[in-house]
MIMIBA-910480 format. One record per residue (C-alpha): residue number from 1; residue in three letters; x, y, z. Coordinates in Angstrom, 2 decimals. Layout:
N
{node NUM, 'Ala', {X, Y, Z}}
...
***
This chain:
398
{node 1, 'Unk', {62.64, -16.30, 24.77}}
{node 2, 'Unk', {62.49, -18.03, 21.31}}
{node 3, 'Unk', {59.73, -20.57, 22.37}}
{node 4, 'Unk', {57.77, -17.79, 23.70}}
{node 5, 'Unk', {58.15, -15.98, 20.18}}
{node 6, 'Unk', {57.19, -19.42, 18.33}}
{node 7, 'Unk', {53.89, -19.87, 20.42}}
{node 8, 'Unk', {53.09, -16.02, 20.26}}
{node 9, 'Unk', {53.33, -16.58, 16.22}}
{node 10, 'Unk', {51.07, -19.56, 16.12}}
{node 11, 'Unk', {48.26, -17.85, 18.46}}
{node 12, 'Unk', {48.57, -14.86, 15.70}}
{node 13, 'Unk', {48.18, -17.37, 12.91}}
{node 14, 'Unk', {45.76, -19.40, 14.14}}
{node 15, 'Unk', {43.28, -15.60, 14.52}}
{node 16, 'Unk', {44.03, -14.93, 10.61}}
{node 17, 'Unk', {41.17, -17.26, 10.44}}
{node 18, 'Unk', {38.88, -14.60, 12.44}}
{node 19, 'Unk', {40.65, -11.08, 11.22}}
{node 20, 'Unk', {42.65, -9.94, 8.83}}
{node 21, 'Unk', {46.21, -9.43, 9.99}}
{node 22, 'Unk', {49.30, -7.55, 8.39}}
{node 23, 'Unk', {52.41, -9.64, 8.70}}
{node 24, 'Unk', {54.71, -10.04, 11.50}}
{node 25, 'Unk', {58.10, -8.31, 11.57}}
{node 26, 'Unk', {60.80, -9.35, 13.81}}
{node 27, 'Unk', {64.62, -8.81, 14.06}}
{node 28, 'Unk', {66.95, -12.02, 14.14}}
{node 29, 'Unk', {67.93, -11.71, 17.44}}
{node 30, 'Unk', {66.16, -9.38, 18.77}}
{node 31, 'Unk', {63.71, -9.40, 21.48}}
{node 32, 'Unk', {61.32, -6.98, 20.28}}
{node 33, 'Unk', {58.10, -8.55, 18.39}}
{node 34, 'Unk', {56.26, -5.69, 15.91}}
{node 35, 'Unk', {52.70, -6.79, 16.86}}
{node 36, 'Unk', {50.38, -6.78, 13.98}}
{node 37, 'Unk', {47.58, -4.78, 13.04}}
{node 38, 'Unk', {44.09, -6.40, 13.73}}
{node 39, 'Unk', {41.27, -5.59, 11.13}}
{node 40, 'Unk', {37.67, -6.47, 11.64}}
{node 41, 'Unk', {35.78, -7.32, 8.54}}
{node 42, 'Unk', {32.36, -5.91, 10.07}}
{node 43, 'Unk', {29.16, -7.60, 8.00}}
{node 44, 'Unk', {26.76, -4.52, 6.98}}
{node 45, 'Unk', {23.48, -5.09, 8.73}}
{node 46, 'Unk', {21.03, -2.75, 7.10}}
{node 47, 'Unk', {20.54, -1.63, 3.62}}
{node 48, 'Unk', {18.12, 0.34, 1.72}}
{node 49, 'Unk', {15.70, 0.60, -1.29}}
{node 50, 'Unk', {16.09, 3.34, -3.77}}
{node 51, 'Unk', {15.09, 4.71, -7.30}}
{node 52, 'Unk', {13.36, 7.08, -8.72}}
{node 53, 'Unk', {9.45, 7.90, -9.54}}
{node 54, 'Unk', {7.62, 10.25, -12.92}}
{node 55, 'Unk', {4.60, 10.74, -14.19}}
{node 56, 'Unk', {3.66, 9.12, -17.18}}
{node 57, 'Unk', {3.62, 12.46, -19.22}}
{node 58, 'Unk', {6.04, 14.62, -21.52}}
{node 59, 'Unk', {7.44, 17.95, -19.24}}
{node 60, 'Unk', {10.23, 20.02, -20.20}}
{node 61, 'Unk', {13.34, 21.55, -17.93}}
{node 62, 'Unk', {11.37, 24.56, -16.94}}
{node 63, 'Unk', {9.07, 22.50, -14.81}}
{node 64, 'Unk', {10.36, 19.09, -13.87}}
{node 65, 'Unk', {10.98, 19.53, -10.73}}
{node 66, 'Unk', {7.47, 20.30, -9.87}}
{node 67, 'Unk', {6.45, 17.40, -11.21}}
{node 68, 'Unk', {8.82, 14.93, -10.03}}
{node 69, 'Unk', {9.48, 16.07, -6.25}}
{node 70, 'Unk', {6.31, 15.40, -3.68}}
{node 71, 'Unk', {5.70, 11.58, -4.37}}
{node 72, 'Unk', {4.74, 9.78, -0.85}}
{node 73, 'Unk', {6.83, 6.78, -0.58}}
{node 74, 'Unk', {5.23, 4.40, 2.49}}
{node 75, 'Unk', {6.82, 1.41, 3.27}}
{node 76, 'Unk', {3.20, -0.42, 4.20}}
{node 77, 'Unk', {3.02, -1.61, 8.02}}
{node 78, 'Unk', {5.98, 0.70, 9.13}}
{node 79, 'Unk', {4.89, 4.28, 9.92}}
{node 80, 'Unk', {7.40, 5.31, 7.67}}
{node 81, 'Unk', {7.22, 7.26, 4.48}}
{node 82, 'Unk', {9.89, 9.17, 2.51}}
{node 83, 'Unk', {9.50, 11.61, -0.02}}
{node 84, 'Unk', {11.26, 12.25, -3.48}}
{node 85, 'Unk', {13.35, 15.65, -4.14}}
{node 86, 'Unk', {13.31, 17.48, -7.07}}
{node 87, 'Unk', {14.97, 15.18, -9.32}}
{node 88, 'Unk', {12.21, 12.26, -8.26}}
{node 89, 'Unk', {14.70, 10.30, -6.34}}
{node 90, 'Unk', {13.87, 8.45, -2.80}}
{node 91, 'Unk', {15.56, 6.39, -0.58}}
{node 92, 'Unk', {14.55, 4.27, 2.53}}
{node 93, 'Unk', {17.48, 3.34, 4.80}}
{node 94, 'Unk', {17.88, 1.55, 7.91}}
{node 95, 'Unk', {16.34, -1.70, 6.80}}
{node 96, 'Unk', {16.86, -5.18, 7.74}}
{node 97, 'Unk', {16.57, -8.41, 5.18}}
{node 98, 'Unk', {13.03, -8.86, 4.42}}
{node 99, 'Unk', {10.50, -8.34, 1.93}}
{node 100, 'Unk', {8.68, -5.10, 1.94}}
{node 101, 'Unk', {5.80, -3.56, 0.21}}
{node 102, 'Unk', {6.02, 0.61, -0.76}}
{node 103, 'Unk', {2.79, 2.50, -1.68}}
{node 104, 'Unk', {3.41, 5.90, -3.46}}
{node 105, 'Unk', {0.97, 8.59, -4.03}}
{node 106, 'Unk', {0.74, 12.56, -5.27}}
{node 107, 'Unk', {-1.90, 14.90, -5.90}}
{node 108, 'Unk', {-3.28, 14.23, -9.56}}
{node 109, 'Unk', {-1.64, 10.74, -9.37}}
{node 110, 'Unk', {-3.03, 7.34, -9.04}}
{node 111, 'Unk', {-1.77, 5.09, -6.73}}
{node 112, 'Unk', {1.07, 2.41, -7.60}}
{node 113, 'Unk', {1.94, -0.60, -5.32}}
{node 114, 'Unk', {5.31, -2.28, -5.58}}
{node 115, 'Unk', {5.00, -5.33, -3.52}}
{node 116, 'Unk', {7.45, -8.05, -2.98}}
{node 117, 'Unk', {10.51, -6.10, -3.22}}
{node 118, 'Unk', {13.21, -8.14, -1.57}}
{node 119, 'Unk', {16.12, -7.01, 0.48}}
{node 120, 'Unk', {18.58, -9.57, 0.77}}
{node 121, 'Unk', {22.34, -9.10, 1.89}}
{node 122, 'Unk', {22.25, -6.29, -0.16}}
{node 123, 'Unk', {20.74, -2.39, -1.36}}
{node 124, 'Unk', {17.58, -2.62, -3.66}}
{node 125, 'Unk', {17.37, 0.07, -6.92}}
{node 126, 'Unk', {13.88, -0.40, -8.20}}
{node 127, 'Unk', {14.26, 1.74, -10.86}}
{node 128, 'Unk', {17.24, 4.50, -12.21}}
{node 129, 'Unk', {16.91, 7.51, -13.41}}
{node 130, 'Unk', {16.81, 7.14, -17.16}}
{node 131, 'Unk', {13.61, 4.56, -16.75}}
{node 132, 'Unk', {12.09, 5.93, -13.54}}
{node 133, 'Unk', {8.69, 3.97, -12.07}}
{node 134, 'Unk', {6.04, 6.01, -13.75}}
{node 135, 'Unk', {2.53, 6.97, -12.33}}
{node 136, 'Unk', {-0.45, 7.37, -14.02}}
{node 137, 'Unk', {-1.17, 11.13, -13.86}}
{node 138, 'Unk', {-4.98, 12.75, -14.07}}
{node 139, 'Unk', {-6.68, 12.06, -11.02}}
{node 140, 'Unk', {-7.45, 15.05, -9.98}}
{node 141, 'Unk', {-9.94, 14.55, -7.85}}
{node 142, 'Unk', {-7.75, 12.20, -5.88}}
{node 143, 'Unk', {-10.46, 8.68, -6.01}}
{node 144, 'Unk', {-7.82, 6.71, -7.43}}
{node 145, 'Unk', {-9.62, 6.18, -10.70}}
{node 146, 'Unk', {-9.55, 8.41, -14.08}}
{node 147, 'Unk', {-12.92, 9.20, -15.14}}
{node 148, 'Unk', {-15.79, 11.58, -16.31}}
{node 149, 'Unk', {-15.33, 13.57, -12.70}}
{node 150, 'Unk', {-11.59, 14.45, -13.62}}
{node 151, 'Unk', {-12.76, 15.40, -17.15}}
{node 152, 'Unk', {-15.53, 17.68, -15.93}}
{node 153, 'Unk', {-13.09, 19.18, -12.92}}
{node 154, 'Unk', {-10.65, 20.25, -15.32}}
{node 155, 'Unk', {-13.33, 21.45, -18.14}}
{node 156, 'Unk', {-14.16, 23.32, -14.82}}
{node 157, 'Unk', {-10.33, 25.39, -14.57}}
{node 158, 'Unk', {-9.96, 25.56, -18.07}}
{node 159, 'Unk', {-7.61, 28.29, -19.54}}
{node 160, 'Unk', {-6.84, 29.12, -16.33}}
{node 161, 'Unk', {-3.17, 30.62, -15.83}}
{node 162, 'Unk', {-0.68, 30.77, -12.59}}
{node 163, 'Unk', {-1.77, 33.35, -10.42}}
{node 164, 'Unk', {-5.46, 33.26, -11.39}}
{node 165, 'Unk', {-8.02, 32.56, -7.95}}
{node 166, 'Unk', {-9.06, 29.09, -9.84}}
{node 167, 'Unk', {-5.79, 28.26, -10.66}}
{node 168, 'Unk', {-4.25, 24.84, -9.19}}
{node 169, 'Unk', {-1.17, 23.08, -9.67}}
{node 170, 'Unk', {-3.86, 19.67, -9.15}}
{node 171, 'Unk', {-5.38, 20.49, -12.28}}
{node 172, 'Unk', {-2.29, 21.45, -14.41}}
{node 173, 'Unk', {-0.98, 18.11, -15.23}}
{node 174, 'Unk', {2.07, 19.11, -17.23}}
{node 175, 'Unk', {2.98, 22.08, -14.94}}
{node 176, 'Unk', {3.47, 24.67, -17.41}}
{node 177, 'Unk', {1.47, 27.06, -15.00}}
{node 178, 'Unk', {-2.22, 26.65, -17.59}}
{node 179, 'Unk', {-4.79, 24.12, -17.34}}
{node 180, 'Unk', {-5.00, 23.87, -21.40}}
{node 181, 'Unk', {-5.86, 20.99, -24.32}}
{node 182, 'Unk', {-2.35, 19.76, -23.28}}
{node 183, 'Unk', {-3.65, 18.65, -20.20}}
{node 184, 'Unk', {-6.66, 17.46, -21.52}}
{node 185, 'Unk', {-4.74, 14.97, -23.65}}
{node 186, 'Unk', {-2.64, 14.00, -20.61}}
{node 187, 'Unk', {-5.90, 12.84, -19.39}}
{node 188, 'Unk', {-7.23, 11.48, -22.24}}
{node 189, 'Unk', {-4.52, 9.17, -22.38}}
{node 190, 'Unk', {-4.86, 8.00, -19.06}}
{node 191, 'Unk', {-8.72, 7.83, -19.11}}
{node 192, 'Unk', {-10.77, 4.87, -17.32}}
{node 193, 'Unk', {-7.08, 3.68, -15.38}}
{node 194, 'Unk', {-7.57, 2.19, -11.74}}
{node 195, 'Unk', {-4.81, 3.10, -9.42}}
{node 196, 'Unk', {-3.73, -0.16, -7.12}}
{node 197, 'Unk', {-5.35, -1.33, -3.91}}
{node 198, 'Unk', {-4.63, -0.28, -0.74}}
{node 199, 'Unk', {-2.74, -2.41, 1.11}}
{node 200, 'Unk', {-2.12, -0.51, 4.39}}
{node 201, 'Unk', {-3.25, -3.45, 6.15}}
{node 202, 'Unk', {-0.69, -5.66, 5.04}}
{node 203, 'Unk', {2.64, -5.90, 7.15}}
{node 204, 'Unk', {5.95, -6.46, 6.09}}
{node 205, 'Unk', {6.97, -9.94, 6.17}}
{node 206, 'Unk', {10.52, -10.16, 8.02}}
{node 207, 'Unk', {11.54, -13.23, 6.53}}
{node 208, 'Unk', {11.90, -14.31, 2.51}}
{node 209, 'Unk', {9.45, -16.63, 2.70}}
{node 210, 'Unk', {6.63, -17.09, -0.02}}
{node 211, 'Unk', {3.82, -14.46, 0.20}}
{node 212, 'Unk', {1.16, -16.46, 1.36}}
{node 213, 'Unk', {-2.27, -16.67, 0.55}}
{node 214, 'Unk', {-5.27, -14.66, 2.21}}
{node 215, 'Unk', {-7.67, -17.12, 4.03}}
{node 216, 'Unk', {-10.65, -16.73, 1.66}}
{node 217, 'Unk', {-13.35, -14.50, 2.51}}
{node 218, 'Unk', {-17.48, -15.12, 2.24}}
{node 219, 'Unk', {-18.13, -11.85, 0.49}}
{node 220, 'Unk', {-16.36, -9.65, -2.00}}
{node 221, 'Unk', {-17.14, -6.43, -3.68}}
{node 222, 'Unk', {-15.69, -5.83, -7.02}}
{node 223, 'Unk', {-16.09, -2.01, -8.46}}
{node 224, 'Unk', {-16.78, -1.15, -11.77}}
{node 225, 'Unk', {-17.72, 1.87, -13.94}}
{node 226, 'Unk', {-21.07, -0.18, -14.24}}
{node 227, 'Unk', {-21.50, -0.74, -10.74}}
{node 228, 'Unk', {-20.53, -2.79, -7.86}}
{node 229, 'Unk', {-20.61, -6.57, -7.91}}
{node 230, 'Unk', {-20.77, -8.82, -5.06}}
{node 231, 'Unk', {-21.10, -12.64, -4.82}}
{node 232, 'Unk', {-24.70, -12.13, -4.35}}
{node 233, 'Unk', {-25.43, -9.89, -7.27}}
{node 234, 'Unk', {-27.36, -11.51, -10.26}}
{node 235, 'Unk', {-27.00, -9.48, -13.41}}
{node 236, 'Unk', {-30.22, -8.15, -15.66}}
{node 237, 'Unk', {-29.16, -6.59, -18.75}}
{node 238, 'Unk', {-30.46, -3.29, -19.55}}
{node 239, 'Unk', {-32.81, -3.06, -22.63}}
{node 240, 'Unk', {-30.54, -3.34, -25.52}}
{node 241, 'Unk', {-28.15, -5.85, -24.15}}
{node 242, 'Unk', {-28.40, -9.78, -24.24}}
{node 243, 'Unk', {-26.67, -11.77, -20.74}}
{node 244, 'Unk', {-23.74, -14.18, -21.59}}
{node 245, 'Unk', {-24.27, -16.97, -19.14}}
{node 246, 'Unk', {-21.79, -18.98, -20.66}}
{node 247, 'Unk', {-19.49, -19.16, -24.01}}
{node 248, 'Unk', {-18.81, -21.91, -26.22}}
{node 249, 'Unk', {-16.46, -25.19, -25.87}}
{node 250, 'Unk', {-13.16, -23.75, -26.84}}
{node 251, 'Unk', {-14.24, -20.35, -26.89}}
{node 252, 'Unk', {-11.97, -17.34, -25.71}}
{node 253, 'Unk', {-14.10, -15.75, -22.90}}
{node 254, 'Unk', {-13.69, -12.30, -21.28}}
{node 255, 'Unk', {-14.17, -13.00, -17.37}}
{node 256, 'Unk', {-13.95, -11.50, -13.62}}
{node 257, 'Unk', {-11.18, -13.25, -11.70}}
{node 258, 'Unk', {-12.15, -12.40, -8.02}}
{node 259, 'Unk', {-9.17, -12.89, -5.78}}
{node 260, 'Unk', {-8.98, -13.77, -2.11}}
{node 261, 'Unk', {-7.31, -10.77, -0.91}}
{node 262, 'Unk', {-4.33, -8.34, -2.19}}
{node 263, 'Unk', {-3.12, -9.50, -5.21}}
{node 264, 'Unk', {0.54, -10.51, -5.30}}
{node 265, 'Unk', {2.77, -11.38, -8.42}}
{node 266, 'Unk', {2.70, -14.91, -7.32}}
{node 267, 'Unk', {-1.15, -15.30, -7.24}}
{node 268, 'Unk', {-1.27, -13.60, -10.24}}
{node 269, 'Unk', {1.38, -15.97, -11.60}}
{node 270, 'Unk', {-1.07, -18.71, -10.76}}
{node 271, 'Unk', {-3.85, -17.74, -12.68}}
{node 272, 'Unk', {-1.99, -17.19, -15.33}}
{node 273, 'Unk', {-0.93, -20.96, -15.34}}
{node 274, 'Unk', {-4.24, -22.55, -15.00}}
{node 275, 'Unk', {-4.94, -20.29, -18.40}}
{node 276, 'Unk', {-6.07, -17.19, -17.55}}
{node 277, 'Unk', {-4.54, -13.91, -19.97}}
{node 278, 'Unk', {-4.70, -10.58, -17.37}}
{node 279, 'Unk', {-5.34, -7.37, -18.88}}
{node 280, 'Unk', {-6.22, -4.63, -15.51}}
{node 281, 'Unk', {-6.92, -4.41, -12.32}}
{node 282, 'Unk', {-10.66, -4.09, -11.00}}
{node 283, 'Unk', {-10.77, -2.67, -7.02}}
{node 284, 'Unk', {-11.73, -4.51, -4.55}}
{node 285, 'Unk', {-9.24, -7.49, -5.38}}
{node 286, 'Unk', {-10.66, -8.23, -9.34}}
{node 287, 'Unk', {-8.75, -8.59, -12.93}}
{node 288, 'Unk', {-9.92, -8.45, -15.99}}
{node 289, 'Unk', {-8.92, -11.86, -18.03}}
{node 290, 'Unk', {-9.27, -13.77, -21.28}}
{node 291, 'Unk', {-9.93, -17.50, -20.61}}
{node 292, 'Unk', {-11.08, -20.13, -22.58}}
{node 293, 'Unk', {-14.53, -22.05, -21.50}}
{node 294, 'Unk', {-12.02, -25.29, -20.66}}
{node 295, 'Unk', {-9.61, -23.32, -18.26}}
{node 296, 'Unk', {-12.45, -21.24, -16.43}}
{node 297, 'Unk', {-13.01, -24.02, -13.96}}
{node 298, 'Unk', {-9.28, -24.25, -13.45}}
{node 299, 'Unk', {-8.79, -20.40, -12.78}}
{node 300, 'Unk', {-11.59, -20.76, -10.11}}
{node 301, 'Unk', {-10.39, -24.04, -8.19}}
{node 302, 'Unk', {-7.37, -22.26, -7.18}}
{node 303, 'Unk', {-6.54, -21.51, -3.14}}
{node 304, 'Unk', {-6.22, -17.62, -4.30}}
{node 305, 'Unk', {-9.25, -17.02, -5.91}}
{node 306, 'Unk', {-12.94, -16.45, -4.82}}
{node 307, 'Unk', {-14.75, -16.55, -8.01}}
{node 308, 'Unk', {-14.71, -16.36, -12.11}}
{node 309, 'Unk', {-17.72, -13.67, -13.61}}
{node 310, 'Unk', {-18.56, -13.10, -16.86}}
{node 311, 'Unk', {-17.43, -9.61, -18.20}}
{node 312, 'Unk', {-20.92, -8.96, -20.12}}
{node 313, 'Unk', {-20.83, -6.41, -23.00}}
{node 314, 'Unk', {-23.10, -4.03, -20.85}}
{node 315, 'Unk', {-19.61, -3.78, -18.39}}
{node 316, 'Unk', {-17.60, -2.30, -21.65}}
{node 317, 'Unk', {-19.78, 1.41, -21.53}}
{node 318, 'Unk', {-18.00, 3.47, -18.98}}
{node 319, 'Unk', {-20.32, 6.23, -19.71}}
{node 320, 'Unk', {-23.88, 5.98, -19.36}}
{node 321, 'Unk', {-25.00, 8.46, -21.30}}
{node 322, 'Unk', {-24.33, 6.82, -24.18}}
{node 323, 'Unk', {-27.26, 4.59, -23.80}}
{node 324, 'Unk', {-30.80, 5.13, -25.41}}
{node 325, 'Unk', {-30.70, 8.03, -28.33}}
{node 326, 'Unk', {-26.88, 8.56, -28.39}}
{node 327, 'Unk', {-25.15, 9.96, -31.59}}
{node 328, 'Unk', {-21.95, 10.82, -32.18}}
{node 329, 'Unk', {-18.32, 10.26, -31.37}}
{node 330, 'Unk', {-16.76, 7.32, -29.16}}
{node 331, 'Unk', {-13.59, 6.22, -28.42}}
{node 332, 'Unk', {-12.85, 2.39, -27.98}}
{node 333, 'Unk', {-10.03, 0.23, -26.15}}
{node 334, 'Unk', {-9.13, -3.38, -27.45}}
{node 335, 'Unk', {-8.04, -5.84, -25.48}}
{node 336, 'Unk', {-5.72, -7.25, -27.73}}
{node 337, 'Unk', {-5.88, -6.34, -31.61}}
{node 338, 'Unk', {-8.60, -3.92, -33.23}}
{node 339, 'Unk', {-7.96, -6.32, -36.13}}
{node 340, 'Unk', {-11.62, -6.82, -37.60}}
{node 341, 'Unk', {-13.25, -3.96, -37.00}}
{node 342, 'Unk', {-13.72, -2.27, -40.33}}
{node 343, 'Unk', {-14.92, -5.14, -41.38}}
{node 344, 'Unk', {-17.73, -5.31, -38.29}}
{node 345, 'Unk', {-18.67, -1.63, -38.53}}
{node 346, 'Unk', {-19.88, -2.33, -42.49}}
{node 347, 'Unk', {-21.59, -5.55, -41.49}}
{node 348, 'Unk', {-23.91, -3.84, -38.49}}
{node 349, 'Unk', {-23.95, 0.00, -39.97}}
{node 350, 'Unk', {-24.40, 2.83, -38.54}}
{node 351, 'Unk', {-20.73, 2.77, -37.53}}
{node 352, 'Unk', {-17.77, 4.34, -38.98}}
{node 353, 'Unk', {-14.14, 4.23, -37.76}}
{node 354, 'Unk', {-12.43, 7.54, -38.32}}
{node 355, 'Unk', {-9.26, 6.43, -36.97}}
{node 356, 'Unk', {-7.05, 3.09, -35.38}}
{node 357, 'Unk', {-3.58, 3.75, -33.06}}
{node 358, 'Unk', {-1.68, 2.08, -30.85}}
{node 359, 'Unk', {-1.28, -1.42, -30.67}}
{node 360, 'Unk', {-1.87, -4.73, -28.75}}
{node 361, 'Unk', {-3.69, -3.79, -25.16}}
{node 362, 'Unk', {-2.61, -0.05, -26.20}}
{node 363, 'Unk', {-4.77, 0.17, -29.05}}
{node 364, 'Unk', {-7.70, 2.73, -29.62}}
{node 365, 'Unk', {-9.83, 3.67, -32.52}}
{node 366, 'Unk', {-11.89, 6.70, -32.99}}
{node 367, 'Unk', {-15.58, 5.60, -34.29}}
{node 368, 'Unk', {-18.70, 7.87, -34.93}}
{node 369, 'Unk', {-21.93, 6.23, -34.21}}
{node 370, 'Unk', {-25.76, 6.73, -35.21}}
{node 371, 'Unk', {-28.23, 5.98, -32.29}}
{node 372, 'Unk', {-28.46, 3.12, -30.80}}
{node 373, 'Unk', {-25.68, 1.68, -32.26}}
{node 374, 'Unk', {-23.87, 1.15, -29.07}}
{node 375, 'Unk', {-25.03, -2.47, -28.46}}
{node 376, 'Unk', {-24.57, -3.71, -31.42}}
{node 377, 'Unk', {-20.90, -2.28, -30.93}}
{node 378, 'Unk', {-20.68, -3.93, -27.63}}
{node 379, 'Unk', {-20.89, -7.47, -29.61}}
{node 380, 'Unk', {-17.37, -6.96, -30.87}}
{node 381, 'Unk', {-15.37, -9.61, -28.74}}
{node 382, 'Unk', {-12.19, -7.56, -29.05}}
{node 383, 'Unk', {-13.38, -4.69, -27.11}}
{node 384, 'Unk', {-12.45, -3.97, -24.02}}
{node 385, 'Unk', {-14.59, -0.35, -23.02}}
{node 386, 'Unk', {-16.44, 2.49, -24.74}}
{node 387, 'Unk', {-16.49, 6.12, -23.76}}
{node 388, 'Unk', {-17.33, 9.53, -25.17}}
{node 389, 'Unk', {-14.97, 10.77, -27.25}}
{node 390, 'Unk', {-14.51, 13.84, -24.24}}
{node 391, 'Unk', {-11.46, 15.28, -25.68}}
{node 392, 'Unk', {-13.20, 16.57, -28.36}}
{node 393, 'Unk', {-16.40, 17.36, -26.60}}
{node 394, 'Unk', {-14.24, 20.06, -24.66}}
{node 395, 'Unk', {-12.25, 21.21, -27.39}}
{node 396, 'Unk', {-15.01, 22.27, -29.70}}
{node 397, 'Unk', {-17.53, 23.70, -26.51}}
{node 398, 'Unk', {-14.99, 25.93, -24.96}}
***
């Protein structure tokens, strides 16, 4: 009876290498064995992504949860799409290791891609509640860009209340229940943003393997406030304006990267290597980039990209109007510093800057212009788009 305990014991030690097993108990001289407990260490096989989404504007208590419940969370290729509650929290679960791609949209809200998010052995927070993924909000007529339309649709609404017939939560961006100068600032704010691309096309790859590169295309279409631009286009400036065919030798060049397909981090990663500086995304597939005349042939060698345009200064006026006979207030972006342009207003006149905020790619300045002073403005290297100054075109004609 003792050998057959000895051998029993070694089988049960020899499976502690499989299980985890609570130790053996037996009585000297007994012939009773206490058999021990087997526990299976059982490897989770599905996980999930989580976080939690805002829009990029100040709300109080009263009304958060109208503005941060309703965002569309797709997880591209799937079928499947999640939405957040009233705190703006989601949460995908069921999901295998792999590297996924989620699209979220709202009403008023531009769209924001977060591709490449990896699941690996492990749940995936993309973001917590104190720094939530924020949304560009102002779109309110739901084109995925922030423009002149929204501006005029909301002009449209204007001091309108909850519970009046023109009254829409689309056009209150703040959701304190009145479309009001509050939300015109929102908008302001946000003005001449691009939501991402669509990339419902794209399935999820199963694997972590590299994203690969789009097979290269013979055509593209790249849209712009100016128009559309296609490989075949050949730009003719408008009177006023001069074409840039080329810039100097070591001159710091504002250019079209045209890419190959859906942009990914890594192909973005790429052109920034072979020199290119990216500022914003152009739909169908474009940036916006800084590059020096010795790096442009670089940036368009690579596998990822299609081409490399100039960004002429006739590209910088989002608004047409202010063409010809124009007078009046404008509001400019910089790309990266608004550093010179006191200095450039005296030297061309006409031009006075009323006021400079922000900084780096953030910075604005407030400038009143005589006519036709818009393309000499243009010429400034440092800036990156002109508008009307539409905030306070509605605030004074209301």
């Amino acid at each position: 009876m003792r050998k057959k305990m000895l051998i029993l014991l070694t089988l049960l030690t020899m499976l502690t290498s499989f299980f985890t097993v609570l130790p053996v108990f037996a009585d000297e001289g007994s012939n009773t064995i206490n058999y021990p407990e087997l526990r299976y260490d059982i490897k989770k096989e599905t996980y999930k992504i989580y976080g939690y989404i805002s829009p990029n504007c100040d709300f109080n208590k009263d009304n958060e949860q109208d503005l941060l419940q309703g965002y569309n969370i797709q997880l591209v290729g799937t079928g499947r799409t999640v939405t957040t509650g009233k705190n703006g929290y989601f949460e995908i679960s069921e999901l295998a290791n792999g590297t996924y791609t989620l699209k979220i949209t709202k009403n008023s809200c531009l769209t924001k891609i977060l591709a490449n998010v990896v699941i690996k052995d492990g749940d995936v927070s993309i973001s917590g509640k104190s720094s939530p993924i924020e949304t560009y909000i102002g779109d309110v007529n739901i084109d995925n860009v922030i423009n002149v339309s929204d501006v005029m649709m909301i002009a449209g609404v204007f001091n309108c209340k909850y519970g009046d017939s023109k009254y829409n939560t689309i056009y209150d961006l703040n959701g304190d229940g009145v479309v009001n100068m509050m939300d015109v600032i929102i908008l302001a704010k946000n003005f001449s943003k691009f939501g991402d691309q669509d990339l419902s096309g794209i399935t999820p790859t199963p694997t972590l393997a590299s994203t690969p590169v789009p097979t290269p295309v013979n055509d593209y279409s790249v849209k712009l406030t100016y128009g559309t631009i296609t490989r075949d286009y050949v730009y003719t400036p408008s009177a006023g304006f001069e074409k840039i065919d080329q810039y100097g030798p070591g001159e710091v060049g504002y250019y079209i990267i045209v890419f190959s397909g859906p942009i990914y981090d890594s192909m973005k990663s790429d052109a920034e290597k072979a020199g290119a500086k990216l500022y914003s995304y152009l739909p169908q597939n474009g940036f916006l980039a800084a590059i020096t005349t010795e790096d442009v042939e670089k940036v368009k060698s690579l596998p990822c990209v299609l081409d490399v345009i100039v960004f002429q200064n006739e590209y910088k006026v989002i608004d047409r109007t202010l063409l010809g006979e124009y007078s009046g207030e404008v509001i400019v972006g910089f790309f990266d510093t608004s550093e010179g342009i006191y200095d450039f207003a005296r030297k061309i006149g006409g031009v006075t800057v009323k006021s400079v905020w922000g900084s780096g790619t953030s910075q604005g300045a407030l400038l009143q212009i005589d006519k036709g002073k818009i393309y000499e403005l243009c010429k400034f290297p440092q800036i990156h788009y002109i508008q009307k100054n539409y905030v306070y075109t509605l605030f004074t004609g209301i």
